[in-house]
PyMOL Python script that loads the backbone (N, CA, C, O; Angstrom):
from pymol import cmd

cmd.read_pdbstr("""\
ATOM      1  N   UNK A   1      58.260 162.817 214.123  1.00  0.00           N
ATOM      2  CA  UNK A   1      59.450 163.311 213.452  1.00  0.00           C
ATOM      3  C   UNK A   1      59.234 163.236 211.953  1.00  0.00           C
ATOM      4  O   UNK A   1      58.579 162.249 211.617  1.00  0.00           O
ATOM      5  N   UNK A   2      59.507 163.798 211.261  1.00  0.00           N
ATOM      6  CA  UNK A   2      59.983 164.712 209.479  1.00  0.00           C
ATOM      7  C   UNK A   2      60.706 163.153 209.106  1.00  0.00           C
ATOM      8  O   UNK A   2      61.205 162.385 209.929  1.00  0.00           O
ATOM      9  N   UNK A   3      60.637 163.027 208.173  1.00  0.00           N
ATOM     10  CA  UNK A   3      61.496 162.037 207.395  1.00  0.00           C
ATOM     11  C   UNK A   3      62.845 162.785 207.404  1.00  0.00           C
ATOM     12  O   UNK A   3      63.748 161.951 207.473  1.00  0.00           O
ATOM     13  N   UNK A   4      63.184 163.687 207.372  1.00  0.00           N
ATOM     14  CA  UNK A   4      64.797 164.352 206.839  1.00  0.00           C
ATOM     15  C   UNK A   4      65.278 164.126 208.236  1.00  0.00           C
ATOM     16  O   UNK A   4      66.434 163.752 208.431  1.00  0.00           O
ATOM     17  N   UNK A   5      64.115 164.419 209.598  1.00  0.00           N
ATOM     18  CA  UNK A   5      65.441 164.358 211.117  1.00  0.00           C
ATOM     19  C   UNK A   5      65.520 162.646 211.025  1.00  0.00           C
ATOM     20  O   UNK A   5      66.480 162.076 211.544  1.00  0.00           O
ATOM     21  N   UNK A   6      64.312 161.769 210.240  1.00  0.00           N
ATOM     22  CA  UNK A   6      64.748 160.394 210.795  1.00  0.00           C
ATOM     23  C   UNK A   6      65.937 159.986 209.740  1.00  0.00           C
ATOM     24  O   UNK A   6      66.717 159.095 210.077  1.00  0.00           O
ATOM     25  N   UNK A   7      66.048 160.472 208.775  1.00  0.00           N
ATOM     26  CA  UNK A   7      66.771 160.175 207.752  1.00  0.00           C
ATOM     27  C   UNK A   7      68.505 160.963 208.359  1.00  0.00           C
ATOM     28  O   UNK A   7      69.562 160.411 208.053  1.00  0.00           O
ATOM     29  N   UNK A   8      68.480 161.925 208.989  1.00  0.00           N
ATOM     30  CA  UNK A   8      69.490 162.799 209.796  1.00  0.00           C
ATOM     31  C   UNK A   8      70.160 161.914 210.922  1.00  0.00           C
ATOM     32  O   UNK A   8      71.379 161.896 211.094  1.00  0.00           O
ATOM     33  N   UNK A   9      69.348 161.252 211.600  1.00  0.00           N
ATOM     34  CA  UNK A   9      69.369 160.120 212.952  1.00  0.00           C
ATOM     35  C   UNK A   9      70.281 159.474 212.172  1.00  0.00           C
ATOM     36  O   UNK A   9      71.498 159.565 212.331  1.00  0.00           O
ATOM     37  N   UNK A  10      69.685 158.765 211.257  1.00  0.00           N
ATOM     38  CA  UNK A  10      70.508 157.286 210.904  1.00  0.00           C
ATOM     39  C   UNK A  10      71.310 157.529 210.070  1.00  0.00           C
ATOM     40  O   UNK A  10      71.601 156.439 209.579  1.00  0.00           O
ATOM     41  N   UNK A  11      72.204 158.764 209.297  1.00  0.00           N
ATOM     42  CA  UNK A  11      73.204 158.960 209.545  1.00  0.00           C
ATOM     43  C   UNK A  11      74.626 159.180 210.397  1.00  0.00           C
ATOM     44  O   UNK A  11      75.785 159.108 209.988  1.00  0.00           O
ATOM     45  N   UNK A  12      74.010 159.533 211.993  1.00  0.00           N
ATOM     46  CA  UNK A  12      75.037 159.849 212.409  1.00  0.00           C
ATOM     47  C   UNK A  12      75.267 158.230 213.077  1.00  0.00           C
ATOM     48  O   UNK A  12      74.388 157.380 213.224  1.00  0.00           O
ATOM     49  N   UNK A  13      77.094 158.082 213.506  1.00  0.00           N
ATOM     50  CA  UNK A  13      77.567 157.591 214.326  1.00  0.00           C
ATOM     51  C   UNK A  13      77.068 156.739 215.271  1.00  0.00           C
ATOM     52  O   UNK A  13      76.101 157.181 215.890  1.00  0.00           O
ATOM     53  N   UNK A  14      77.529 155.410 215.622  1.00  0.00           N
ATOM     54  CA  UNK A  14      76.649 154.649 216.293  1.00  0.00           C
ATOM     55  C   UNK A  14      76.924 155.347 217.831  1.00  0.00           C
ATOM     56  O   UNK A  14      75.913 155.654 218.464  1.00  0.00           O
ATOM     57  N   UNK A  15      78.118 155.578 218.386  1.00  0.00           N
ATOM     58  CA  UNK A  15      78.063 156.206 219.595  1.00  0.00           C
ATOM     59  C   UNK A  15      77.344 157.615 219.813  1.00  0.00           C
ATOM     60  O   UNK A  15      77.368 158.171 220.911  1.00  0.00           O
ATOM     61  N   UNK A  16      76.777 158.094 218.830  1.00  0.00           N
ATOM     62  CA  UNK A  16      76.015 159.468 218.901  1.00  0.00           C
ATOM     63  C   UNK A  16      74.564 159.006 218.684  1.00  0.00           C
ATOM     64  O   UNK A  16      73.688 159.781 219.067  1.00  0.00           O
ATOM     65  N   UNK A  17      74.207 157.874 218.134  1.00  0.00           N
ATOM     66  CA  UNK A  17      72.858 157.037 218.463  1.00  0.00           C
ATOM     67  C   UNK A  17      72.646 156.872 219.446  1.00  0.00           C
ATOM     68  O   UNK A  17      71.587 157.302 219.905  1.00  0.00           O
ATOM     69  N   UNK A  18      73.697 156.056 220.375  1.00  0.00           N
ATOM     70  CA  UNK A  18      73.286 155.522 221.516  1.00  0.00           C
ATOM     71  C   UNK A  18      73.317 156.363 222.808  1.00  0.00           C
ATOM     72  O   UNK A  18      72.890 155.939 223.882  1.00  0.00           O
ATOM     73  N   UNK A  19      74.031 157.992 222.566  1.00  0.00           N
ATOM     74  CA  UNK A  19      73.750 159.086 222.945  1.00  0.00           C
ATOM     75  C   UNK A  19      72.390 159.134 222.933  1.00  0.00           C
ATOM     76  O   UNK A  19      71.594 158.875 223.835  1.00  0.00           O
ATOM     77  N   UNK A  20      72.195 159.525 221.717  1.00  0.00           N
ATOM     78  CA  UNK A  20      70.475 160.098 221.648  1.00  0.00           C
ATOM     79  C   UNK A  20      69.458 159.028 222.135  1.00  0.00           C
ATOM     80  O   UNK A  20      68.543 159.405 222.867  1.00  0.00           O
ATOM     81  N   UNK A  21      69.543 157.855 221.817  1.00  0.00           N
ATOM     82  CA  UNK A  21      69.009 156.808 222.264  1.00  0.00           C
ATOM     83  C   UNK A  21      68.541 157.225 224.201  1.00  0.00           C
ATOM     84  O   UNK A  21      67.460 157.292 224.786  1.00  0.00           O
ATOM     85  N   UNK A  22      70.093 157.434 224.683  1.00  0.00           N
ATOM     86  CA  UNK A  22      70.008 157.442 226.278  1.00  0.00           C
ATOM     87  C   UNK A  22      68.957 158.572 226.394  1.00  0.00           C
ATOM     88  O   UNK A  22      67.851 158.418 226.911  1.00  0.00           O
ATOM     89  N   UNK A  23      69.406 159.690 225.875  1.00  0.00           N
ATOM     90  CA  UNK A  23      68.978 160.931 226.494  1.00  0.00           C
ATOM     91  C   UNK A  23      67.406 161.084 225.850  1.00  0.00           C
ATOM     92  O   UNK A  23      66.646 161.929 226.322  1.00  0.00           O
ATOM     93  N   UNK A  24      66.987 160.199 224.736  1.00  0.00           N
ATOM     94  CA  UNK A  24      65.338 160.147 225.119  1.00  0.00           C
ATOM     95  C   UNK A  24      64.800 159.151 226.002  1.00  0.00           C
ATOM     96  O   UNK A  24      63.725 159.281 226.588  1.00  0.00           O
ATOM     97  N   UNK A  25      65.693 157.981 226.108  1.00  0.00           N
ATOM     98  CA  UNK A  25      64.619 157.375 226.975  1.00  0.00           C
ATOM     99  C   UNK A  25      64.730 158.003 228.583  1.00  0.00           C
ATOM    100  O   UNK A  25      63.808 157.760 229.361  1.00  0.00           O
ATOM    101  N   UNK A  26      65.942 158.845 229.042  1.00  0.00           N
ATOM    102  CA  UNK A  26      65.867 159.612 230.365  1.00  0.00           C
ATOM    103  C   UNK A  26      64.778 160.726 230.248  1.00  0.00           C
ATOM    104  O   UNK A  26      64.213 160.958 231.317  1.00  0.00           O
ATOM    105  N   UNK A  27      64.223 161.714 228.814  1.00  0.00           N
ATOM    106  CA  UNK A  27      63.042 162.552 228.817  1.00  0.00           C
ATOM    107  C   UNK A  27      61.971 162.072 229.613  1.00  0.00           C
ATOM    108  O   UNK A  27      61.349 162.579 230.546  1.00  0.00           O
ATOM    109  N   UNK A  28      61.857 160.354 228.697  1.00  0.00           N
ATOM    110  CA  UNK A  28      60.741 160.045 228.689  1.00  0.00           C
ATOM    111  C   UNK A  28      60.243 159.311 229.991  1.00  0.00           C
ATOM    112  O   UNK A  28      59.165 158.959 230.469  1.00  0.00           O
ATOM    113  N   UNK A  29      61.862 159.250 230.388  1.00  0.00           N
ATOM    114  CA  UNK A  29      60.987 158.664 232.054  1.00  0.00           C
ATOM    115  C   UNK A  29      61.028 159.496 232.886  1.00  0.00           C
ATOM    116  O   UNK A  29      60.632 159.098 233.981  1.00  0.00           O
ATOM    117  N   UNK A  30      61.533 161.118 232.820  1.00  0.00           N
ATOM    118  CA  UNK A  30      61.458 162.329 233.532  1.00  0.00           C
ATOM    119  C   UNK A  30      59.763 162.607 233.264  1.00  0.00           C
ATOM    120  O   UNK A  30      58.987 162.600 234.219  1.00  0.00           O
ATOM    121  N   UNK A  31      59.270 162.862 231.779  1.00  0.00           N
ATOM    122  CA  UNK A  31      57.900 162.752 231.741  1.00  0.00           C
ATOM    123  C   UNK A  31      56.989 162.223 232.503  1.00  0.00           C
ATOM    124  O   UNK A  31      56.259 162.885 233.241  1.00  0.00           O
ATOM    125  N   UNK A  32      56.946 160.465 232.334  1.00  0.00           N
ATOM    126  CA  UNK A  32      55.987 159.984 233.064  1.00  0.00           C
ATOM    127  C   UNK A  32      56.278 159.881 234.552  1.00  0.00           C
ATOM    128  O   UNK A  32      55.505 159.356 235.354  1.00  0.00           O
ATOM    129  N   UNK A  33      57.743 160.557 234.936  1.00  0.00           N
ATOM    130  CA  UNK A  33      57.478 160.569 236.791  1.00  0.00           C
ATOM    131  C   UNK A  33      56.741 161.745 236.781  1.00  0.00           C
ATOM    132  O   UNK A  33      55.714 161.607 237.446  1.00  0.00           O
ATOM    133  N   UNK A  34      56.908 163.290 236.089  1.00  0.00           N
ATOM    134  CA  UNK A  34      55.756 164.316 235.916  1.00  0.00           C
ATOM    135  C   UNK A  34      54.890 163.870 236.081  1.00  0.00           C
ATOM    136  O   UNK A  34      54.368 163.900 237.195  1.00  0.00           O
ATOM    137  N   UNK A  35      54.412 163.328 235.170  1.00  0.00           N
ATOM    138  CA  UNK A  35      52.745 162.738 234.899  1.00  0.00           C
ATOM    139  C   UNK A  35      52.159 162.108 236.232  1.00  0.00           C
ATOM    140  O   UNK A  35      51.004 162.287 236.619  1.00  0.00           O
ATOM    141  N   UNK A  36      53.026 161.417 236.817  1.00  0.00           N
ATOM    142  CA  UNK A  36      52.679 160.210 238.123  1.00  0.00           C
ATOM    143  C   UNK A  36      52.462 161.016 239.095  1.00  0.00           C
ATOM    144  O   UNK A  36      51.504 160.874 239.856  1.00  0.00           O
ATOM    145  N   UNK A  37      53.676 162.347 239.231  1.00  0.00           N
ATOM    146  CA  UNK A  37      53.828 163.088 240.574  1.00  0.00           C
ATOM    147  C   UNK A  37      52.684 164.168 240.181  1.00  0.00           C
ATOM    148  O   UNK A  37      52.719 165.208 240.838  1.00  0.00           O
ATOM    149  N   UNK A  38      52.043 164.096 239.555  1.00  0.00           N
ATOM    150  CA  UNK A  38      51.014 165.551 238.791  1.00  0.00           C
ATOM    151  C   UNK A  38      48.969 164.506 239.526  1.00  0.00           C
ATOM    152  O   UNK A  38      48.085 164.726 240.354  1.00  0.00           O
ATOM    153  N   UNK A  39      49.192 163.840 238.854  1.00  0.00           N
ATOM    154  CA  UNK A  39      48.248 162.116 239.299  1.00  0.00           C
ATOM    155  C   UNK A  39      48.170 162.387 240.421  1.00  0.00           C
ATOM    156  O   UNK A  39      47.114 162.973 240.657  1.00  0.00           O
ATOM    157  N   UNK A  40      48.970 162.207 241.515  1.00  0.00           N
ATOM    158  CA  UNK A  40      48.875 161.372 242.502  1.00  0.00           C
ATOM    159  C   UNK A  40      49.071 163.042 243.818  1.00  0.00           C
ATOM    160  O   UNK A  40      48.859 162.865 245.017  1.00  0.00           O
ATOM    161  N   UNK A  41      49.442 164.349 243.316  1.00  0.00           N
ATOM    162  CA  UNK A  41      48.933 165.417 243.993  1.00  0.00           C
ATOM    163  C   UNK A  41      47.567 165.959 243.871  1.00  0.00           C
ATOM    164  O   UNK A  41      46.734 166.350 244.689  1.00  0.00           O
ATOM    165  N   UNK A  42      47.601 165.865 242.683  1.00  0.00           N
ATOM    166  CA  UNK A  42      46.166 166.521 242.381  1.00  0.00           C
ATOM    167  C   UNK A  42      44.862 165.501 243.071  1.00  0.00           C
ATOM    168  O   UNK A  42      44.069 166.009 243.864  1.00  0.00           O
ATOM    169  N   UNK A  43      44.765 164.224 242.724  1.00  0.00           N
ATOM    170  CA  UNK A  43      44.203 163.330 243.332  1.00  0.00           C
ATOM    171  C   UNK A  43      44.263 163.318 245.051  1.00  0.00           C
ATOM    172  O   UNK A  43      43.268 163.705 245.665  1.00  0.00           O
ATOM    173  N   UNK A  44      45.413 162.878 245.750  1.00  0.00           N
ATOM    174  CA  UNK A  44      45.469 163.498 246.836  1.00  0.00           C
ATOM    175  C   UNK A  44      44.501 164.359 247.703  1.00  0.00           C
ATOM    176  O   UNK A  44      43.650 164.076 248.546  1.00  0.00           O
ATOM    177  N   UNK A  45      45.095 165.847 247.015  1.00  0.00           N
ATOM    178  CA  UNK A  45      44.603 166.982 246.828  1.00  0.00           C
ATOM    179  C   UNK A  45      43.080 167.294 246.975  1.00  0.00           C
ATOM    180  O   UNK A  45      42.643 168.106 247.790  1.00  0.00           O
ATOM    181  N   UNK A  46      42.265 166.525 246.051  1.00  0.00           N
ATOM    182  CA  UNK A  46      41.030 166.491 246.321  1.00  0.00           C
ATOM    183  C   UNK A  46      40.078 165.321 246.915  1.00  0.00           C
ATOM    184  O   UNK A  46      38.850 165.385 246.978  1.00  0.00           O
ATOM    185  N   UNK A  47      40.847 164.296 247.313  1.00  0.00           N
ATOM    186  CA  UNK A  47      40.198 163.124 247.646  1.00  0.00           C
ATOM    187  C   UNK A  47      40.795 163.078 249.553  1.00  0.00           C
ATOM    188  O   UNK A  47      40.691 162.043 250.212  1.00  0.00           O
ATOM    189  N   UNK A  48      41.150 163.873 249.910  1.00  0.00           N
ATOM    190  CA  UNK A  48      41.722 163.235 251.252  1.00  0.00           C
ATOM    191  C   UNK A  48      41.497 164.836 252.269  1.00  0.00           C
ATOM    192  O   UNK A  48      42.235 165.815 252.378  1.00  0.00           O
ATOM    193  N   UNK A  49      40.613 164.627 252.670  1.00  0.00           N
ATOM    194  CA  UNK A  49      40.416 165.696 253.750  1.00  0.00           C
ATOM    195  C   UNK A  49      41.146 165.611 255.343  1.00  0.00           C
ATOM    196  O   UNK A  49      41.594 166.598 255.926  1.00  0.00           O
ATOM    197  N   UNK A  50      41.151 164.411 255.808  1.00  0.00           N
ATOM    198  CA  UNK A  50      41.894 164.471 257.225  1.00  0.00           C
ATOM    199  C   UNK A  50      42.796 163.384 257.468  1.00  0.00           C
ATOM    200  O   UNK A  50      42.943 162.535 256.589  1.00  0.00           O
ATOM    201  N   UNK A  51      43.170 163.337 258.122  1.00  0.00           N
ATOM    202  CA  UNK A  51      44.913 162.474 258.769  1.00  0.00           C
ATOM    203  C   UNK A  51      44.058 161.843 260.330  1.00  0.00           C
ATOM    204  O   UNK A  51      44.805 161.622 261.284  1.00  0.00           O
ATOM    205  N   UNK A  52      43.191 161.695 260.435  1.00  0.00           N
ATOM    206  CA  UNK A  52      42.592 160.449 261.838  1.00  0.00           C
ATOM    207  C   UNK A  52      43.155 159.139 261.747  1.00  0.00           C
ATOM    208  O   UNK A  52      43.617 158.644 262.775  1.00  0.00           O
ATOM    209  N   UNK A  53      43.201 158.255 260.259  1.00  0.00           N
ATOM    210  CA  UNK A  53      43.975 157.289 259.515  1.00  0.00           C
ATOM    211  C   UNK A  53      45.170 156.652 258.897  1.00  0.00           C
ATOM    212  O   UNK A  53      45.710 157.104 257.887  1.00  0.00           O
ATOM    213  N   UNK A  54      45.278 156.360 259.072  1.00  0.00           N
ATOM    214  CA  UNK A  54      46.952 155.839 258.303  1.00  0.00           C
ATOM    215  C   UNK A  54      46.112 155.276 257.326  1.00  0.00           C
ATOM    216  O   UNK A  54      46.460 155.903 256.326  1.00  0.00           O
ATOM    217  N   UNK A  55      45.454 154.695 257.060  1.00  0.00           N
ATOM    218  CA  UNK A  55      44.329 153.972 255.674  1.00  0.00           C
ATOM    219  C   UNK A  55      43.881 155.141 255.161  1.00  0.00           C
ATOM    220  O   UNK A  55      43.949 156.182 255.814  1.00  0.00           O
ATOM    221  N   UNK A  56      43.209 155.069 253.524  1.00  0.00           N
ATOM    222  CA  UNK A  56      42.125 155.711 253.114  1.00  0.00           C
ATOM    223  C   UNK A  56      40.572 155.329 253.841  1.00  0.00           C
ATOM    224  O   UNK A  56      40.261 154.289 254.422  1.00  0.00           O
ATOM    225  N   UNK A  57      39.781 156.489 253.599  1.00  0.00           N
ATOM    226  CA  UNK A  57      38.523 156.021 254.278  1.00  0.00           C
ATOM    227  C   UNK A  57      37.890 155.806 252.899  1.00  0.00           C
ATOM    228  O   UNK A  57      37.996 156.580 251.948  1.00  0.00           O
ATOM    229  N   UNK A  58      37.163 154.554 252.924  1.00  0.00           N
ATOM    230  CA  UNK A  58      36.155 154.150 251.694  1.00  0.00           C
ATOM    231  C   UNK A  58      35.902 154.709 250.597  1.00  0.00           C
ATOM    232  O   UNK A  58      35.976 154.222 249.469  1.00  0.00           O
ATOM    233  N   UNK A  59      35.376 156.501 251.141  1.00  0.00           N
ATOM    234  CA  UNK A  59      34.898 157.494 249.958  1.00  0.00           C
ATOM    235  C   UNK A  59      36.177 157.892 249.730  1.00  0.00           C
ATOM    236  O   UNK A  59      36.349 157.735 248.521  1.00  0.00           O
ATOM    237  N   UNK A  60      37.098 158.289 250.188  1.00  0.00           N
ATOM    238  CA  UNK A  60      38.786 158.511 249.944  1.00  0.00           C
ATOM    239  C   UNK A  60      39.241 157.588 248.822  1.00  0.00           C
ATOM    240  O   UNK A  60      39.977 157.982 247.917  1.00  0.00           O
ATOM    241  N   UNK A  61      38.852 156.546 248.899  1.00  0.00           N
ATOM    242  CA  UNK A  61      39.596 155.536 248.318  1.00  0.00           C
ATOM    243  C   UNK A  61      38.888 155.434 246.952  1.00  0.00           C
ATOM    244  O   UNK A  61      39.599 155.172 245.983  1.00  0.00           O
ATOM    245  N   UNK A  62      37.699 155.596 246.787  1.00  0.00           N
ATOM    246  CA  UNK A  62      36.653 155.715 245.482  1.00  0.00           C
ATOM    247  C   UNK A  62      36.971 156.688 244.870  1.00  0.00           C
ATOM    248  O   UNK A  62      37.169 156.553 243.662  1.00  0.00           O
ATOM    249  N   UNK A  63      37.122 157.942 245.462  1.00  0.00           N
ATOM    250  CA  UNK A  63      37.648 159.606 245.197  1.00  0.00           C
ATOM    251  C   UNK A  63      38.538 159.148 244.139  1.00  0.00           C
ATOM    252  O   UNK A  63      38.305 159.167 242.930  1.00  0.00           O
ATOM    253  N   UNK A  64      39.957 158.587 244.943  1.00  0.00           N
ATOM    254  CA  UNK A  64      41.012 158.911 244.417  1.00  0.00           C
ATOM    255  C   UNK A  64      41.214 157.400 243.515  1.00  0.00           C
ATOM    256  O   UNK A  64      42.246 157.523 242.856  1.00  0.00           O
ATOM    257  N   UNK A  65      40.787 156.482 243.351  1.00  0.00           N
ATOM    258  CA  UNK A  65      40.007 155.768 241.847  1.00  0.00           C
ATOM    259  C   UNK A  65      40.124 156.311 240.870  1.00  0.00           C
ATOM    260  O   UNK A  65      41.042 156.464 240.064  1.00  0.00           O
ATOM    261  N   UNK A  66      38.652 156.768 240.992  1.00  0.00           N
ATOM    262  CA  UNK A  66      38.102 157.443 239.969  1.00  0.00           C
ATOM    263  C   UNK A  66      38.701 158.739 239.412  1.00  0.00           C
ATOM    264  O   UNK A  66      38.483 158.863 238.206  1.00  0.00           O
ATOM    265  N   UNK A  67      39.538 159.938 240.083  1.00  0.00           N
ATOM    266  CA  UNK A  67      40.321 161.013 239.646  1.00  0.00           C
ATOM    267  C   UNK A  67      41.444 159.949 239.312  1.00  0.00           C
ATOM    268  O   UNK A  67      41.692 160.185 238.129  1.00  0.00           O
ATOM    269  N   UNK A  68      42.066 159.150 239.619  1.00  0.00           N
ATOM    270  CA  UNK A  68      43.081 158.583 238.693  1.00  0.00           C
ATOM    271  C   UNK A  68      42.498 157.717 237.697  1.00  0.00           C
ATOM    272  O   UNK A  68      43.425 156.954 237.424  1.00  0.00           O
ATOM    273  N   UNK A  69      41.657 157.440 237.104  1.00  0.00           N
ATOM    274  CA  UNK A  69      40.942 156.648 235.856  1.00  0.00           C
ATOM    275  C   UNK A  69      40.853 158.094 234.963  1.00  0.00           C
ATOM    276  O   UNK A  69      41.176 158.121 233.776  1.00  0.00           O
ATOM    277  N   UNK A  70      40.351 159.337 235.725  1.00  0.00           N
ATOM    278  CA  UNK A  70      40.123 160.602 234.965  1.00  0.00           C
ATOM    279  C   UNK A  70      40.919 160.478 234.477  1.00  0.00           C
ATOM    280  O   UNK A  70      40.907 159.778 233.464  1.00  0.00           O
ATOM    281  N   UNK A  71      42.073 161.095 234.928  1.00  0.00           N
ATOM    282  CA  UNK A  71      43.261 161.683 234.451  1.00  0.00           C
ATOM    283  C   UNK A  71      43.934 160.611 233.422  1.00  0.00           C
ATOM    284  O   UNK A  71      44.092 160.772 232.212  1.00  0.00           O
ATOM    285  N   UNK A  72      44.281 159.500 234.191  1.00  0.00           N
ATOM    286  CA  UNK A  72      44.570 158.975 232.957  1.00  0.00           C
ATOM    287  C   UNK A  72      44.223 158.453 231.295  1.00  0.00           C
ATOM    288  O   UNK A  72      44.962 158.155 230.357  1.00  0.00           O
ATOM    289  N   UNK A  73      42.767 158.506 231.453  1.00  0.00           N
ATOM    290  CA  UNK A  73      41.542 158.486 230.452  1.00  0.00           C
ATOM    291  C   UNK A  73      42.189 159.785 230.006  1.00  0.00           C
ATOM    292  O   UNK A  73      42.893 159.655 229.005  1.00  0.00           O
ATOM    293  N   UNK A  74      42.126 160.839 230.446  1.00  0.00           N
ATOM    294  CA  UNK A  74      42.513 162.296 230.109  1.00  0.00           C
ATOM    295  C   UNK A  74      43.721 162.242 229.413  1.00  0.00           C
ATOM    296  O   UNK A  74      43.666 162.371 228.190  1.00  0.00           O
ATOM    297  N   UNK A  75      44.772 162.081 229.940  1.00  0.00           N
ATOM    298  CA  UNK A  75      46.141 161.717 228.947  1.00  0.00           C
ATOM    299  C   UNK A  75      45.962 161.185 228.211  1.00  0.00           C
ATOM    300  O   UNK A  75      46.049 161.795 227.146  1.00  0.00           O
ATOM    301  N   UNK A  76      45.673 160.050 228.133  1.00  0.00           N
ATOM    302  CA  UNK A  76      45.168 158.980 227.122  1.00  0.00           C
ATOM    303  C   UNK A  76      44.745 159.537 225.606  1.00  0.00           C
ATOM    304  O   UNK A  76      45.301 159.250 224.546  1.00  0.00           O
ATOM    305  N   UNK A  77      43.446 160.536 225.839  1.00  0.00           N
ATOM    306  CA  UNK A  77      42.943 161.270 224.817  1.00  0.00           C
ATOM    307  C   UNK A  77      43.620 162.305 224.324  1.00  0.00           C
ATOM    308  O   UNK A  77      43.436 162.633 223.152  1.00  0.00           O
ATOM    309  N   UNK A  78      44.530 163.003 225.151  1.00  0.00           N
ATOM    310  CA  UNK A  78      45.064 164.163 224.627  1.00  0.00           C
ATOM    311  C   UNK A  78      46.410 163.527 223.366  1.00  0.00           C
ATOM    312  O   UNK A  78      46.651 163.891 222.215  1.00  0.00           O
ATOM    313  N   UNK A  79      46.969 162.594 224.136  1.00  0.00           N
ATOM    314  CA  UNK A  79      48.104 161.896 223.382  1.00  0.00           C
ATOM    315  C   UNK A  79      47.649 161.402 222.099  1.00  0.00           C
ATOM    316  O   UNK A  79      48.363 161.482 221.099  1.00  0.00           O
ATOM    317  N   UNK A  80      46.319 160.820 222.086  1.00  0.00           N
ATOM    318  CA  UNK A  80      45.634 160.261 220.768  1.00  0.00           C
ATOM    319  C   UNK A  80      45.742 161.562 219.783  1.00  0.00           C
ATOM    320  O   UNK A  80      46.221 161.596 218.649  1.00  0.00           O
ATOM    321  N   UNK A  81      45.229 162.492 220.451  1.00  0.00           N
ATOM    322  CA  UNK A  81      44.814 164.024 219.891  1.00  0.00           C
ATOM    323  C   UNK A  81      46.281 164.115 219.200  1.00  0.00           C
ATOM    324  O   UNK A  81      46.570 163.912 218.021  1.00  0.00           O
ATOM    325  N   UNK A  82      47.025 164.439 220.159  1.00  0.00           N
ATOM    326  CA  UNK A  82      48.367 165.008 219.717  1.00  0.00           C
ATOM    327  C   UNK A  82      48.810 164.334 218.281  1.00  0.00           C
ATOM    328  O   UNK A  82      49.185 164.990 217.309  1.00  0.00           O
ATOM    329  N   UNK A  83      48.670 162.585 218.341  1.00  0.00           N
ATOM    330  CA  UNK A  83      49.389 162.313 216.940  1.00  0.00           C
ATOM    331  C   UNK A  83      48.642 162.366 215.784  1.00  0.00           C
ATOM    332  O   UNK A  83      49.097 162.599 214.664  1.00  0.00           O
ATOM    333  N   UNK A  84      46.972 162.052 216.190  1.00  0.00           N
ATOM    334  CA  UNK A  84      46.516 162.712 214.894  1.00  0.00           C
ATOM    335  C   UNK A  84      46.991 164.114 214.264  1.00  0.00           C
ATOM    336  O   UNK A  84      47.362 164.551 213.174  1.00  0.00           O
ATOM    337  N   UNK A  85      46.830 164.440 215.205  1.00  0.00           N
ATOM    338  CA  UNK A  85      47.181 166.120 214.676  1.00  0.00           C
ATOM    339  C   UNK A  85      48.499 166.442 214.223  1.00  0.00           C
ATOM    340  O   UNK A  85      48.763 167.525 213.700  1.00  0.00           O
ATOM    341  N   UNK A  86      49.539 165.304 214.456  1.00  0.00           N
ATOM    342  CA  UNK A  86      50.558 164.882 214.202  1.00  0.00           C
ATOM    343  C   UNK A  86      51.093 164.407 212.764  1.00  0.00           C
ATOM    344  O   UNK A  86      52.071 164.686 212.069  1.00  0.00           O
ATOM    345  N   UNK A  87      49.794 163.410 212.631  1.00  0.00           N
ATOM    346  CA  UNK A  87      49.827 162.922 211.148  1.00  0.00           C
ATOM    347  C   UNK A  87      49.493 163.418 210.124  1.00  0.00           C
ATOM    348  O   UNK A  87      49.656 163.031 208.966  1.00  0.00           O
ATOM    349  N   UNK A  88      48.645 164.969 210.835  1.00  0.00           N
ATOM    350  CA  UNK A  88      47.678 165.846 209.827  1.00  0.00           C
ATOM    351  C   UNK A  88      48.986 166.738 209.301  1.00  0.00           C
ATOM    352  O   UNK A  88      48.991 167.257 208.184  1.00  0.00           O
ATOM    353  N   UNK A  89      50.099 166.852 210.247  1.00  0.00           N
ATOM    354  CA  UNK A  89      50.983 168.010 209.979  1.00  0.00           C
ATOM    355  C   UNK A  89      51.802 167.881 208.602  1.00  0.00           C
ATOM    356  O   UNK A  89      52.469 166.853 208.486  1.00  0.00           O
ATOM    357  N   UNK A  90      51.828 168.820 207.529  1.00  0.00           N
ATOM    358  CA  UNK A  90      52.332 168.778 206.732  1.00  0.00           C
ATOM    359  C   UNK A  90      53.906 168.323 206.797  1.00  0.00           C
ATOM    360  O   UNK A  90      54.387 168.855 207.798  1.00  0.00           O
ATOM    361  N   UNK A  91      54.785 167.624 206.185  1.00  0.00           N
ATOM    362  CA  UNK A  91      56.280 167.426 206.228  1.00  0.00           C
ATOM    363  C   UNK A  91      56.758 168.187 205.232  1.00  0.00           C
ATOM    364  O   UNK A  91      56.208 168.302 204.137  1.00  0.00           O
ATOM    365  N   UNK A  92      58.054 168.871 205.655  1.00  0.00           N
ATOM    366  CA  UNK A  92      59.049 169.068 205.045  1.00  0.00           C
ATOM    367  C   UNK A  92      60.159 168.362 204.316  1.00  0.00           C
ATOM    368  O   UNK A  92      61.237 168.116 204.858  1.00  0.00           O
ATOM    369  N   UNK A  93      59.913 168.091 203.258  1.00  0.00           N
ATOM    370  CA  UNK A  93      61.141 167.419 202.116  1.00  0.00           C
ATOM    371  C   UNK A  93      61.899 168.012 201.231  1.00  0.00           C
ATOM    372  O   UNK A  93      62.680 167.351 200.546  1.00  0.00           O
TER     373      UNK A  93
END
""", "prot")
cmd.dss("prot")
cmd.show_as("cartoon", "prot")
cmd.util.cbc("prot")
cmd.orient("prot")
């Protein structure tokens, strides 16, 4: 965020804070159930070929490891990405 929207924030109203307050931290946990339910299909998806089991089978279980270390290694970097590129962004004053 711009210095003028954080400077905009802490002008308004404490009950219109704790508005905004609610309704990012509900984004942000709509996000990471995305993120979890995105994880855990795609992984799935490529790590689990048949239903003989109620368990994972060994290589199943390594599969879907390692595509969840990906991915999250993967977020991980993109998010780094994002705020550099974040900090690079010129502000408006």
């Amino acid at each position: 965020m711009d210095k003028n929207m954080i400077a905009d924030l802490e002008s308004l109203p404490e009950s219109d804070k704790a508005r905004m307050s609610t309704l990012i931290e509900q984004l942000q946990i709509r996000d990471s159930l995305r993120m979890y339910n995105s994880l855990v299909e795609r992984c799935f998806t490529d790590c689990v070929d048949t239903f003989q089991r109620k368990s994972l089978t060994k290589q199943e279980e390594t599969c879907v490891r390692r595509c969840a270390e990906k991915f999250l290694k993967h977020s991980m970097r993109v998010g780094m990405r994002f705020a550099e590129l974040n900090q690079g962004a010129p502000t408006t004053d």
